[in-house]
C-alpha beads as a LAMMPS data file, in Angstrom:
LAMMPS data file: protein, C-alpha beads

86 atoms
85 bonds

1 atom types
1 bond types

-500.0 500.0 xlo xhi
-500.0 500.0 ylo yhi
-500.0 500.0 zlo zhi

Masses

1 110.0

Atoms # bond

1 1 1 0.000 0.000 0.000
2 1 1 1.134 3.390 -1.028
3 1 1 0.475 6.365 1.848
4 1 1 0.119 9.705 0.359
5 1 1 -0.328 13.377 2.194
6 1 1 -1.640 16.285 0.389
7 1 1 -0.531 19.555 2.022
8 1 1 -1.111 22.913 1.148
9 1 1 0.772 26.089 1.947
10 1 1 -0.985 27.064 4.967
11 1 1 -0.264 27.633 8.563
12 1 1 -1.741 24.239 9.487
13 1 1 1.060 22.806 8.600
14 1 1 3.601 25.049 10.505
15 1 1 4.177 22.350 13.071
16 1 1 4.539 18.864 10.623
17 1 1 7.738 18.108 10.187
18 1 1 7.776 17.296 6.439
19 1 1 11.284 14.758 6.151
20 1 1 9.198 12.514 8.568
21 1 1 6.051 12.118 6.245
22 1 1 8.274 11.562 3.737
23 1 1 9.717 8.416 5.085
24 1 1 6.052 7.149 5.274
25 1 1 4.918 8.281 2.111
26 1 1 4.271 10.604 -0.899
27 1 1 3.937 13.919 -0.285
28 1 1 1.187 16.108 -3.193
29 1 1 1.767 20.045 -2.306
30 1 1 -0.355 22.633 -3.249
31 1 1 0.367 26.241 -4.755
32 1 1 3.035 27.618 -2.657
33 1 1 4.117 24.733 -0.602
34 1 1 7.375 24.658 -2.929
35 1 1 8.599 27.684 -1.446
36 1 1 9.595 25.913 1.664
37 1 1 9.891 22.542 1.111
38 1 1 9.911 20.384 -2.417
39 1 1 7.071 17.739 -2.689
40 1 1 7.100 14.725 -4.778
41 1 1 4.365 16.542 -6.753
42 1 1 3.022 19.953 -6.884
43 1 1 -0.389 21.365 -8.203
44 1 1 -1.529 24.437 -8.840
45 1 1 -4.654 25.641 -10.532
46 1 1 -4.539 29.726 -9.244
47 1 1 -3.239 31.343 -12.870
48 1 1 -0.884 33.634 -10.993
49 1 1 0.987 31.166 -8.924
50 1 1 0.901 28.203 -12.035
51 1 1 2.979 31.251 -13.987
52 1 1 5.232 31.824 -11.065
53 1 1 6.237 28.479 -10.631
54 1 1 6.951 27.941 -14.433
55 1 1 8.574 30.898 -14.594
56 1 1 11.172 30.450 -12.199
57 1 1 11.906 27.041 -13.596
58 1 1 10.661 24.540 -10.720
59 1 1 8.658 22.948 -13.133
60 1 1 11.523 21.157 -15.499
61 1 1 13.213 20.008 -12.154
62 1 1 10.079 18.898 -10.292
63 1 1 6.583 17.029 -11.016
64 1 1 4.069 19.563 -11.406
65 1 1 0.416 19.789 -12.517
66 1 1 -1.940 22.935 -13.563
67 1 1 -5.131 23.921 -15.510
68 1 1 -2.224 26.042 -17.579
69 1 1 0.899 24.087 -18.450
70 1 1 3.299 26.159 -20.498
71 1 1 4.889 24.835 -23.660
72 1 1 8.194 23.956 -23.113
73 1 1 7.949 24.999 -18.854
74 1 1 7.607 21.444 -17.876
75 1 1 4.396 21.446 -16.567
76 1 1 1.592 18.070 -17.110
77 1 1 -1.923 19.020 -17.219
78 1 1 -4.110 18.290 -14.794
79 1 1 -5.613 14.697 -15.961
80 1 1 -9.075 15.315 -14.817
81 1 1 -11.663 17.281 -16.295
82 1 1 -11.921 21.066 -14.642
83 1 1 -15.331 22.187 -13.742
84 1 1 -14.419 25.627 -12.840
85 1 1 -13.593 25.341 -9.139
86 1 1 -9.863 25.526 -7.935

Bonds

1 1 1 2
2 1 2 3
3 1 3 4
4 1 4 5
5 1 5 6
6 1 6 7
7 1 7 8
8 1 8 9
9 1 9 10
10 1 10 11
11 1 11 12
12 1 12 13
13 1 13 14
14 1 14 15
15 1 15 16
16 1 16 17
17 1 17 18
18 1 18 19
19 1 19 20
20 1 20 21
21 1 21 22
22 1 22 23
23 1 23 24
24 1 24 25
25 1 25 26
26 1 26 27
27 1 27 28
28 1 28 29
29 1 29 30
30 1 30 31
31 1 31 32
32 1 32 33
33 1 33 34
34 1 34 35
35 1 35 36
36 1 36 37
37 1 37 38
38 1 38 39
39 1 39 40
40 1 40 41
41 1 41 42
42 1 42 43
43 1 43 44
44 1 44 45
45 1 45 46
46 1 46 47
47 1 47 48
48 1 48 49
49 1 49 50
50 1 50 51
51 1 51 52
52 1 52 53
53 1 53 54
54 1 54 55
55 1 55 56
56 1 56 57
57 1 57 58
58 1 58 59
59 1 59 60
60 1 60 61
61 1 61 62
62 1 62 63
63 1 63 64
64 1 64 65
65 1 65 66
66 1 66 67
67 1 67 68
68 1 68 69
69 1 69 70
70 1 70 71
71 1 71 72
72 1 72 73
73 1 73 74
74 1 74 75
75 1 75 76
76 1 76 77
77 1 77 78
78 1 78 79
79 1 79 80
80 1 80 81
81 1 81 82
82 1 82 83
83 1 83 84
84 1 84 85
85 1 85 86
């Protein structure tokens, strides 16, 4: 059985130390997460912060999904179907 934690960038996560879900399993990260700690995947459907993190390159080194993949930036689309809700 694979474990996996999704996390976003919030302050509910201010005391989880992230190495030690790692050990147990995947980690998914929403929007901003990657600013303080790299997850095994990333997603982002906000337009402004999908840009940022293509722009600055995080999405050639890392797994990352959004509504908005750039040509040539890396990004996958997100597989499902978007009904208009982030």
């Amino acid at each position: 059985m694979i474990i996996g934690f999704v996390l976003g960038n919030g302050t509910s996560r201010k005391n989880i130390n992230l190495d030690e879900l790692r050990e147990k399993g995947l980690i998914y990260g929403c929007n901003a997460l990657y600013r303080d700690y790299i997850p095994d995947v990333l997603v982002a459907t906000d337009n402004l912060i999908s840009a940022e993190i293509q722009r600055i390159g995080y999405s050639k080194k890392h797994r990352f999904y959004t509504r908005m993949p750039e040509e040539g930036k890396g990004a996958h689309p997100v597989p499902a179907q978007y009904y208009g809700f982030s």
